[in-house]
N, C-alpha and C positions, 0 to 999 in steps of 0.2 A: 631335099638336100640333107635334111638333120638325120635323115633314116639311111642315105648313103653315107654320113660321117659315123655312124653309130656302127654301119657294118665295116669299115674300113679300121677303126680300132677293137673291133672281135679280130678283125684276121691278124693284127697285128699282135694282141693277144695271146692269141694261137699260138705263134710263128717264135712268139720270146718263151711261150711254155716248152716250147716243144725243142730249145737249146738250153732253158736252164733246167739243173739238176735240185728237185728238192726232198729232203730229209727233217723226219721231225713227229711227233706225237701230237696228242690230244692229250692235254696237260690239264685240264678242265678243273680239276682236281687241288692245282696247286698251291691256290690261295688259303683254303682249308685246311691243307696239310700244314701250310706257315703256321697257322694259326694256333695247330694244333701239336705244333712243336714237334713234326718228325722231321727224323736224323735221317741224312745219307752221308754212305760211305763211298768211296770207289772201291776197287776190286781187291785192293791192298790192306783198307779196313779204314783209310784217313777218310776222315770225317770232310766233304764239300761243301761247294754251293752246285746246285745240282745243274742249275744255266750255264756252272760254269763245265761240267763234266759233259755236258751235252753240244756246248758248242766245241769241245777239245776232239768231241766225234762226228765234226761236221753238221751236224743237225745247225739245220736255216729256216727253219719256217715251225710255229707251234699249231696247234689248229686248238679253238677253242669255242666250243658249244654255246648256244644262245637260243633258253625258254622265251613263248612272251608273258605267262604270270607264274613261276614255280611254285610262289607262295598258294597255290588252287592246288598243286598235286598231291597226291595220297600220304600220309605218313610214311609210311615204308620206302615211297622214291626218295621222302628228302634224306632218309638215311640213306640210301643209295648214290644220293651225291647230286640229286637236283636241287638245286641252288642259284645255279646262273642266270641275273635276272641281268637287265643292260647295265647297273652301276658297277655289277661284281664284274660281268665282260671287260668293261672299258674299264677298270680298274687293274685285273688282269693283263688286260693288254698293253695297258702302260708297262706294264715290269717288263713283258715281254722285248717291248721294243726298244726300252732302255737299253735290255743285254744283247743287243743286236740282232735277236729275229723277226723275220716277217711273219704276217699273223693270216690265217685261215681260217673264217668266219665260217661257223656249221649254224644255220638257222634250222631251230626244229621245227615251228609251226606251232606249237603246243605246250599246252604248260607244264607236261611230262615228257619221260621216253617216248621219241617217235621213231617206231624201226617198223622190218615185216609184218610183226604178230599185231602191231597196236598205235594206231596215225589218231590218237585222239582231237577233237577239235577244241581250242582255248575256249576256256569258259565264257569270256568276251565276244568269241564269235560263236557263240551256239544259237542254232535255230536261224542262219543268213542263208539268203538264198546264193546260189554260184555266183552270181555278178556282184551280190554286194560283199560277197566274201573277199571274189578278186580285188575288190577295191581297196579292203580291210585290208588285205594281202599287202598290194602296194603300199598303202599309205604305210603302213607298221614296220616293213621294209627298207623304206627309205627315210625315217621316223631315226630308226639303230643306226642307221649309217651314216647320218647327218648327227648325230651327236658320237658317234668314233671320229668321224672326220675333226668335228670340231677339238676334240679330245688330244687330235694329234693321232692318232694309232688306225688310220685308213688300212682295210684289211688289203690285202695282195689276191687271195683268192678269196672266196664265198661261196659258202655251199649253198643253193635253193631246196633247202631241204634234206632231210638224213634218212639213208634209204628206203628212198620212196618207190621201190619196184613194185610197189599195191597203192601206190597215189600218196594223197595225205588229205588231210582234215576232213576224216570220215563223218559220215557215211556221202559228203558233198564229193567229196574228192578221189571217190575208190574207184581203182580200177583193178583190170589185170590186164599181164602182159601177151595173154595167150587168148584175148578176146576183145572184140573193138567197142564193148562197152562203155560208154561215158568218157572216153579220152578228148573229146569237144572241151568239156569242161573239168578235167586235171590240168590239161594244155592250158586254158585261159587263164589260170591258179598258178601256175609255173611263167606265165607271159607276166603275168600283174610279177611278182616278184624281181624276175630276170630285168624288166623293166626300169624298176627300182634300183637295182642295184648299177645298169649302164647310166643312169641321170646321175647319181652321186658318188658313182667309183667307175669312172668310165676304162682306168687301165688295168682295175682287175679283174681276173681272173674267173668267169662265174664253171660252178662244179654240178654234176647231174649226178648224184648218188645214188645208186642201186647195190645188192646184196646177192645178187644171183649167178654171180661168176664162173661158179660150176656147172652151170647151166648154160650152154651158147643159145639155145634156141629162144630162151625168154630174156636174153640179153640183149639179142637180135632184135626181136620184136618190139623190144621194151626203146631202143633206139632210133629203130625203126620209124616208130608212131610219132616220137620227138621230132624226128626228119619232118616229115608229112604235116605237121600241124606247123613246122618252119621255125622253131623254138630257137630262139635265139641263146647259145653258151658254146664255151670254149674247151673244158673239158668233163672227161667222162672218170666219174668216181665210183670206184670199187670198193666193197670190203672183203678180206679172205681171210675166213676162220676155218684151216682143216679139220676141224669138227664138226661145222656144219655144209663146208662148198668144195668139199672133193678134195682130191690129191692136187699136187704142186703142178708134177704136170698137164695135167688136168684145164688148172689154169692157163698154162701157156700157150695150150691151144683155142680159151678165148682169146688171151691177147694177141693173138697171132691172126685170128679171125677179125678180132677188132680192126688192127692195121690195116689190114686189107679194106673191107668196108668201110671203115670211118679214117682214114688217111690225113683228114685235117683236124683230129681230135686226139690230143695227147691221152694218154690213162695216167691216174695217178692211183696207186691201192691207200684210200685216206684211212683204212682201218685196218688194224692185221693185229693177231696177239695171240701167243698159244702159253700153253701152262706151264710154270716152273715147279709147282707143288699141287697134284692134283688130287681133289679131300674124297674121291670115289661119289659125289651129289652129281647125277644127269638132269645136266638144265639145256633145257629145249631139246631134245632127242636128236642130244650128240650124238656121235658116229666116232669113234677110236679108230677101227681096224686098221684104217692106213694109214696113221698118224703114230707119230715116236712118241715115247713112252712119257706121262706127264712129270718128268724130273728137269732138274738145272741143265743137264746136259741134253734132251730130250727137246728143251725148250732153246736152246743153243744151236742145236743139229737140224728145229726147225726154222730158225732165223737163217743161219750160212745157206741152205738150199732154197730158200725163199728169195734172196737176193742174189745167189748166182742167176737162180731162174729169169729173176727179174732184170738182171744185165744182158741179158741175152735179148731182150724188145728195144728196140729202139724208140717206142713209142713210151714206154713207163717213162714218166721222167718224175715221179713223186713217190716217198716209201714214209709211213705215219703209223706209229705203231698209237693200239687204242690203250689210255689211262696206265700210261711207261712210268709214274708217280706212284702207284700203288704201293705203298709202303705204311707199313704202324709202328715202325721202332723209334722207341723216342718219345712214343703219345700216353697221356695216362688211362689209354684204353687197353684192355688185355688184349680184345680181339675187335675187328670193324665188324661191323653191322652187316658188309657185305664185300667178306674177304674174296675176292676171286684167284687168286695167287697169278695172276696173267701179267702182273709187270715187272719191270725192269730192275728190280729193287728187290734182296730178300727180306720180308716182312721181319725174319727173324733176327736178322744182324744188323742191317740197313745195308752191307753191301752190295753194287752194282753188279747184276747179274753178266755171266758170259756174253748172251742172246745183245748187249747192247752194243758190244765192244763191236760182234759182227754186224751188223748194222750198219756200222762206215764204212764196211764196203762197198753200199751201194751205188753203183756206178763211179765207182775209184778205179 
């Protein structure tokens, strides 16, 4: 009975994803930047509140990242903006929800960056076997979500991890998507979690992140395996960086493939973000050719056809651009540690770039 009421609030899940429209960043960032005294302007140069310029563009939902020890990461991450331990989250998340948006819990699994190149496993759980990892999984999982709940700031959606198209908490958790290697036990790692998250937030939202979107055939596969192991989640999460996952259209023909095969699974693109000022440094063996030029207008020209694109699926129903807060005007720093010039902000003025305004178009 409790395993039929658990599948009857996924479909219903489903079913409220797949009419509501959501809009909104990964703001991870944004307590720091308070902190650290940066200015935003809008696009006229007056000086904001940046919640309040984000909700005037429609933006309803923030997504914000969660290590389990950041203080264990590298020097170099924590200048990169690893920080978010659970007090900074649920601290975070309060603001958020004060200004009226709903929140988007990104679990990394790890006490640093977890994306394709690097699923490192937290220091706490190094050397576990699979089972007792999933255990650690679950318990740690529902651990964060029972003190947000208590908090007051119950996330909406949750991510199970951040693109995990090669697993996570390596080398226990590795897989790939073009080989039936060890998916037994990623599968049991993604249950303990997914698990987690239906006992303490049973009406939200859980998300499958992968990074392969240019790719149909390992996105296929890679959802595929999900199916087959019987993975309990409601939507499928994307990132699309034309530098590194092809052209727009590109894209649209997996979402369009998606649709069709996964018909009960909304897409949401929880990560997107191209350049406004680009300093000529290739990180991760970007790819230009198809991509508009890295200027203000370049980075504008790639948002409006991003989101036309994206109006055209009936299944997109979420557009999150990643670290939209990137901004240093204002800080007594000349330059960050790790300028990427990929947000919404110019670093040099603090005013709000074109790329945001278009933005609220999505699904208008």
């Amino acid at each position: 009975m409790k395993q039929m009421v658990l599948m009857l609030v996924a479909w219903a899940t489903a079913v409220l994803a797949m009419g509501q429209q959501w809009l909104g960043g990964d703001i991870s960032m944004m307590t720091s930047n308070a902190r650290n005294g940066v200015i935003y302007k809008d696009s006229c140069g007056a000086t904001v509140d940046p919640y309040d310029l984000f909700r005037q563009q429609g933006w309803n939902m923030m997504r914000v990242r969660l290590f389990v020890d950041p203080q264990n990461a590298p020097g170099r991450h924590h200048d990169e903006g690893v920080c978010q331990d659970l007090d900074y989250v649920i601290d975070l998340c309060k603001t958020i929800k004060a200004r009226g948006f709903e929140v988007m819990l990104d679990f990394h699994y790890s006490d640093t960056w977890a994306d394709p190149a690097k699923q490192f496993t937290p220091k706490r759980w190094e050397g576990l076997n699979s089972k007792t990892l999933a255990d650690s999984i679950y318990r740690y999982t529902r651990h964060c979500l029972q003190a947000l709940k208590a908090a007051g700031v119950e996330p909406a959606t949750i991510q199970v991890g951040n693109e995990i198209t090669f697993g996570m908490d390596w080398p226990v958790g590795r897989v790939d998507p073009m080989k039936g290697d060890n998916w037994d036990v990623f599968s049991q790692l993604l249950k303990a979690g997914c698990k987690a998250c239906r006992e303490v937030c049973p009406k939200a939202g859980i998300i499958i992140h992968t990074e392969k979107a240019g790719v149909w055939e390992m996105t296929r596969n890679y959802y595929d395996r999900l199916r087959e192991a019987g993975l309990d989640y409601d939507i499928i999460g994307l990132s699309y960086y034309p530098m590194w996952h092809g052209t727009i259209p590109n894209l649209g023909k997996t979402l369009d493939s998606l649709a069709k095969r996964y018909p009960d699974k909304p897409v949401m693109i929880v990560e997107a973000a191209y350049y406004y000022l680009h300093d000529g440094v290739n990180r991760g063996e970007e790819d230009f050719t198809h991509c508009p030029p890295g200027t203000i207008e370049g980075q504008r020209q790639f948002t409006a056809d991003l989101v036309a694109e994206l109006n055209r699926h009936n299944n997109v129903t979420g557009l999150f651009w990643w670290y939209p807060e990137e901004n240093r005007y204002g800080t007594r720093f000349e330059k960050s540690a790790w300028g990427l010039n990929r947000g919404l902000f110019n670093s040099a003025n603090g005013q709000a770039l074109p790329a945001l305004y278009e933005m609220s178009r999505f699904k208008r």
